[in-house]
N, C-alpha and C positions, 0 to 999 in steps of 0.2 A: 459810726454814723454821726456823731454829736459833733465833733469837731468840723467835718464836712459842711453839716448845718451851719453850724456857726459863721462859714466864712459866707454865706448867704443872707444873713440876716443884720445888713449894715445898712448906712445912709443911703439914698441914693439905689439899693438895690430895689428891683420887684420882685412883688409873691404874689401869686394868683390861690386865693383860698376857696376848697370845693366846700360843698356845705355852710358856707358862711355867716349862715344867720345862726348857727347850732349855741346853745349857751356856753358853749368852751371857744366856740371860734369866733364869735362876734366880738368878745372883749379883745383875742389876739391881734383883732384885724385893726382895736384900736390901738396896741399896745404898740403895736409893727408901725404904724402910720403917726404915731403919736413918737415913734423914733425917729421919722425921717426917708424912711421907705417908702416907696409908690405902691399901693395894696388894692388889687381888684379880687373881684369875690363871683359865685354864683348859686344860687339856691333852688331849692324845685318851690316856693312859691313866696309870695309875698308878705310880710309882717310888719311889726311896729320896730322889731330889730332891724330891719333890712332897710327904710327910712329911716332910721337914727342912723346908721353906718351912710348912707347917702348925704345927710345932712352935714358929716364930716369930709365930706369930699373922698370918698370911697364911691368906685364905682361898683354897683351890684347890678347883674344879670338873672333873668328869671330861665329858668331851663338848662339844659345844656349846649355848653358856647366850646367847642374843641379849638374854635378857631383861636380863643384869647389866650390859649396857654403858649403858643407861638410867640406871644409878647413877652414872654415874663424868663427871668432867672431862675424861679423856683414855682413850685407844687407845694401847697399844704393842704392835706385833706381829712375830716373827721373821720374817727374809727367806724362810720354809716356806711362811709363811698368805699367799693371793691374796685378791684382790679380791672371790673369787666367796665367801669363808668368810659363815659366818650371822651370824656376831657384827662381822666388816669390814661389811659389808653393814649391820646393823641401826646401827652407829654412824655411817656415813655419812647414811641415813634421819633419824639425830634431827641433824645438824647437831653431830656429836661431833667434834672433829680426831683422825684417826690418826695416826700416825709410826711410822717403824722402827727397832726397836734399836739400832742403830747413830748415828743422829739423837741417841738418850737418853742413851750413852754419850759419843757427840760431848760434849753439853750437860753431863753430870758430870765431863769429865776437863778443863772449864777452872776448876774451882775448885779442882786441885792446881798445884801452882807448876812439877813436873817429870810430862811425860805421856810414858812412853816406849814408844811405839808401834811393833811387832814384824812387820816383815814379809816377803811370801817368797814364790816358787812352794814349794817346801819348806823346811821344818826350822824353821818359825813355833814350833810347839808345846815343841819341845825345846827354842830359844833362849831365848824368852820364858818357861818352867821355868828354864832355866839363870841369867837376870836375878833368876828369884824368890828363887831359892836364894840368888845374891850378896847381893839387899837385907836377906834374913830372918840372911845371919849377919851383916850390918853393924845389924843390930836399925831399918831404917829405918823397922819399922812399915807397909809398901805394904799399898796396895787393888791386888789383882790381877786379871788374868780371860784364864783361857786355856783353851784349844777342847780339853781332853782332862782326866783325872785326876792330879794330882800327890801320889805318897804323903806327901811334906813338908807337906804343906797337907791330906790327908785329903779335897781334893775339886779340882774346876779354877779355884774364885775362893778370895781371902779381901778381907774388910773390912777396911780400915786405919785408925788417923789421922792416919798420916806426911804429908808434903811430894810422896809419888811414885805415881802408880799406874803402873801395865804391864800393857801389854792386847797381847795376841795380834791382827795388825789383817789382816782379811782383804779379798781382791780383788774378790770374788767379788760380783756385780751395783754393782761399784764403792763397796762398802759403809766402807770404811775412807776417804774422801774426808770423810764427814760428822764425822771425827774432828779433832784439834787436839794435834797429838803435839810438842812440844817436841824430844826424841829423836826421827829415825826412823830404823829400823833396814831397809834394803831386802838379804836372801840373795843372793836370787837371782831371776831373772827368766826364765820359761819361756813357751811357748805353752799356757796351761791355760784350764778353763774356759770349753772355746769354744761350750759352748749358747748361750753370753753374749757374750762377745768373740770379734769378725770372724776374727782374728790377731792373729801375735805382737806386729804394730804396734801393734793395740789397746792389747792388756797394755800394754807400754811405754808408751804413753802416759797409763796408767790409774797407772802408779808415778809416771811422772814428778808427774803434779798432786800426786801423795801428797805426794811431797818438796816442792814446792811450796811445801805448807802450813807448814812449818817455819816459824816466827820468825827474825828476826837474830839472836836470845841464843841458839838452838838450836842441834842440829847433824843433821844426817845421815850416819848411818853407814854404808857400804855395802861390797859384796863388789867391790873393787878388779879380782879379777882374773875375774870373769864378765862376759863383753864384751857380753852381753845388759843387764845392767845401766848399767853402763861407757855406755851409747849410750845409754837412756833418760835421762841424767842430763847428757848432754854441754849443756856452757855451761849449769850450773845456778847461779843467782847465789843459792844458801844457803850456810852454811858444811858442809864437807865432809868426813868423816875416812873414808879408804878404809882394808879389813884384806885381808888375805891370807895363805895361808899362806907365800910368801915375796916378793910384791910389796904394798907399800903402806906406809899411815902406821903400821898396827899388822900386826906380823906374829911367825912363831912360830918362833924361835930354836931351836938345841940339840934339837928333836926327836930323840926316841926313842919304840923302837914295844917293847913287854913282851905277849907274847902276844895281839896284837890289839888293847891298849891306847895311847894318846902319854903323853907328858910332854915336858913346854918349855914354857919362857920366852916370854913374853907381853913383845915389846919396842913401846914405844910410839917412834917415832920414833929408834930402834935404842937407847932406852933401855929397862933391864929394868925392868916393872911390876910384874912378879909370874909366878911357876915352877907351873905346872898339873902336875897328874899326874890324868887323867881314868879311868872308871871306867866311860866308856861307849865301845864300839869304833867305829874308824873317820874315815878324813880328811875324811866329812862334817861328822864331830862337831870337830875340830879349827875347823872354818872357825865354826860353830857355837859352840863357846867364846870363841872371837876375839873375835865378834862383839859377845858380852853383854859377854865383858872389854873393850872399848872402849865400850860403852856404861857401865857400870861408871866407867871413867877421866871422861868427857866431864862426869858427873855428878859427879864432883867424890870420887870413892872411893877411899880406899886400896889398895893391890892385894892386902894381907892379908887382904882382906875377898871378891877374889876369889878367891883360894887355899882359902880355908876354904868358901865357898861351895860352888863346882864340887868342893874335895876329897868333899863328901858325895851329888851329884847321882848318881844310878844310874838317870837314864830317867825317863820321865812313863808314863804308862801307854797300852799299846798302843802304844809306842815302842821296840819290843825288849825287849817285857815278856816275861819267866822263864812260864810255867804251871807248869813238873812237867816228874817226869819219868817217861816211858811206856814198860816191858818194855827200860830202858836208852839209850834215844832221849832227847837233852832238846827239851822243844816249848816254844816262843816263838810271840809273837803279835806282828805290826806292823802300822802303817794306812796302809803307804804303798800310795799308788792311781796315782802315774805313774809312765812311765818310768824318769825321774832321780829321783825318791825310791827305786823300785826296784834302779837299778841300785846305788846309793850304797849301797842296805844288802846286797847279793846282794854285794859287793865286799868290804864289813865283815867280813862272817861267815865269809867264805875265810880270812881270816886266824885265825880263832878256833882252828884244829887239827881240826874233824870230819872223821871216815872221809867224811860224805856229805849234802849239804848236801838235804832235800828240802820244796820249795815248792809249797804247795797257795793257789791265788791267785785271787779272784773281783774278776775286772776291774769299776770303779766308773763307772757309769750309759753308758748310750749313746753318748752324743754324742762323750765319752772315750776309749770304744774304739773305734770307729769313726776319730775323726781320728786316733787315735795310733794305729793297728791295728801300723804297721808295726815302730814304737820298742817296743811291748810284743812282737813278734814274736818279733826282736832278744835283750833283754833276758832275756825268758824262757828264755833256752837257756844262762845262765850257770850254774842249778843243778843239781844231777845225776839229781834226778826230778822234772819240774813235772809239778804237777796244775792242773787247771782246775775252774772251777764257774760254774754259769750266771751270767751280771750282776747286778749289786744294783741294781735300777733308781733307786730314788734317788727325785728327783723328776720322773723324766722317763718316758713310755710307751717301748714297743718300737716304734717306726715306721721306725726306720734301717736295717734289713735286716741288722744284724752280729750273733753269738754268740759266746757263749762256745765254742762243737765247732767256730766257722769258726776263730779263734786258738790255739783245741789242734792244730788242724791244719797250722797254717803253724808251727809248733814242732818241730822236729824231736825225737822222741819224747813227746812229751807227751803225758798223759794227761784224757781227759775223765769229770768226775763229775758229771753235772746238777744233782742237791740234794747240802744238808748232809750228810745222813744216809749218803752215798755216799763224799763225804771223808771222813768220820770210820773206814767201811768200811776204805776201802784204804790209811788210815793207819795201822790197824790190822794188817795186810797186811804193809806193808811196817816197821813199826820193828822196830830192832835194835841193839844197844850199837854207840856210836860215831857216831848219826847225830844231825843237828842238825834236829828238825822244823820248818817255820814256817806259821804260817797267816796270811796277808797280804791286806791290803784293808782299805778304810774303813766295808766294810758290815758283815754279821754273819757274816763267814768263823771269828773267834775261837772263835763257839759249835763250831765242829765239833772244834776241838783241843781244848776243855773238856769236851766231851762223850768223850775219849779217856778222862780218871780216874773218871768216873760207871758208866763201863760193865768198868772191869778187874775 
């Protein structure tokens, strides 16, 4: 299919892109149009992406247009749009080839010499932020693309015309396979995403091809001391540099913790690379810096240039993002939606000093909470007042039988608030100086701690 793509994706040709405001597909549409391409797009509503792609002379439709795919060479659509949409549908009809985002990205990240492809059950977004960071103070000019907002960058891509891109590479319908990553970067490995994958055998077996893909000049970088990973990658014949925080080829010296914060030495082979002093809290993030600072070394960087880097990184957004603060309470917003994302940052934030840590959390799509019913049960009971809110269905119906009032309930004291407007309520309610708010999830849980300053 890559090859095929390929001869589609030149000067002069058109792509009509479905979904096109989606954070993966509005940078391609600049990448594509920034080649020389003619790039029309269509989205189900309007945003501040969708005027920035206008403003480069991309034209965007709001709705469904079947008529504009008649104009075009190609079909790209995000792994969102099925087979049954009007505009897949009508370009099937004329005999148009579709592909999927990831397919296109595949196809543009072999004409950089270094593809350094970021992957993970968690901490994709923050790592591959924390790569952008290193490259932008080593001035290497990267094309980036990553699944959330970066204040350094003003959005989640940018355009380059260095030697490097970095793409945040996801698992999810085994979509980072169609990629070609020189770097790969594997966190960690969980059982997620199981609308998709049987088990955790799957996943593992879904990383392992990834690694796979590596070249002989490449490398793979991986998290040495997660034995999920560790096993997906046993007798891999690429080359291999594991991190850890204190087992592997790169690991973290002389740590020290300043309110919540690390700093240490980044030793590659128990030599020092370069002295971190981070800015964002917690031993996820430690493993998280590691990761990009060896990725960083592998590509040939000085380690000055990781120091300065990570010395300015303070989060990506919706990653421990700051809101405000409310009647003396400060509110934070994060998108973690599993367990181990959960737990790693409910661990973080105990260190920060608040009187009381409280979490209002809308578990992400069914299937999620249903298999993991028990680990979110679990997990939930590390803050001192959890709240709950119905599920963010996502792309999936209600047909599983679980709620959000069934895992308030196996929580000991938890509380349940069905809508938004509920959370925001008894947020209300409850803030008071000293307490650390959070409103957590990958849906639209944020709007209810943003709707706390509208309404003071």
């Amino acid at each position: 299919m890559e090859h095929n793509l390929s001869a589609y994706l030149k000067p002069g040709k058109k792509a009509h892109l479905v979904g096109i405001g989606g954070v993966s597909m509005s940078p391609l549409a600049e990448v594509l149009s920034g080649a020389g391409m003619e790039v029309t797009g269509t989205d189900v509503q309007e945003s501040r992406t969708v005027d920035r792609l206008r403003s480069l002379g991309i034209s965007v439709n709001i709705g469904h247009h079947p008529e504009l795919v008649r104009e075009t060479d190609c079909v790209i659509r995000t792994a969102a749009v099925h087979d049954d949409d009007p505009e897949i549908a009508a370009a099937r009809a004329a005999h148009i080839p579709v592909f999927e985002r990831a397919q296109a990205w595949g196809v543009l990240m072999r004409g950089y010499h270094n593809a350094l492809c970021v992957s993970g059950t968690h901490g994709k977004t923050t790592t591959t932020s924390m790569c952008t960071h290193i490259f932008m103070a080593a001035q290497a000019d990267p094309t980036v693309m990553i699944g959330g907002t970066l204040p350094l960058l003003g959005a989640g891509h940018r355009v380059g015309k260095g030697d490097t891109i970095i793409l945040e590479s996801c698992e999810y319908r085994d979509s980072f396979l169609s990629f070609f990553p020189t770097v790969a970067v594997i966190l960690n490995i969980e059982a997620d995403h199981l609308d998709y994958f049987k088990d955790l055998n799957h996943v593992e077996r879904s990383f392992r091809a990834f690694a796979e893909l590596v070249p002989d000049r490449g490398m793979v970088v991986a998290n040495g001391e997660d034995s999920n990973t560790m096993e997906a990658l046993s007798g891999l014949d690429r080359p291999l540099l594991t991190f850890g925080e204190r087992t592997g080829d790169v690991t973290a010296g002389n740590l020290v913790w300043n309110q919540g914060l690390p700093a240490f030495d980044v030793l590659v082979k128990g030599e020092k690379y370069a002295r971190l002093s981070l800015k964002v809290p917690g031993e996820h993030n430690v493993k998280n810096a590691l990761a990009a600072a060896a990725a960083a070394y592998v590509l040939g960087l000085p380690g000055k240039w990781v120091e300065e880097g990570l010395g300015s990184f303070r989060g990506a957004g919706r990653r421990l993002e700051h809101k405000g603060e409310f009647r003396g309470a400060q509110v934070y917003d994060d998108y973690a939606h599993h367990p181990g994302e959960l737990r790693a940052l409910l661990t973080a934030v105990r260190e920060l000093g608040y009187e009381r840590v409280i979490c209002a959390f809308q578990p992400h799509t069914y299937s999620r909470t249903k298999s993991l019913f028990q680990d979110f049960a679990q997990v939930l009971t590390l803050p001192d007042v959890t709240i709950l809110t119905d599920i963010y269905a996502a792309r999936e119906t209600d047909d599983l039988g679980v709620s959000a009032r069934q895992l308030a309930q196996a929580v000991p004291g938890a509380e349940y608030c069905p809508a938004l407007p509920d959370v925001t309520a008894r947020l209300k309610e409850l803030a008071r100086p000293g307490d650390l708010i959070l409103t957590v999830g990958a849906g639209d849980i944020y709007t209810a701690g943003e709707a706390l300053f509208r309404e003071e």
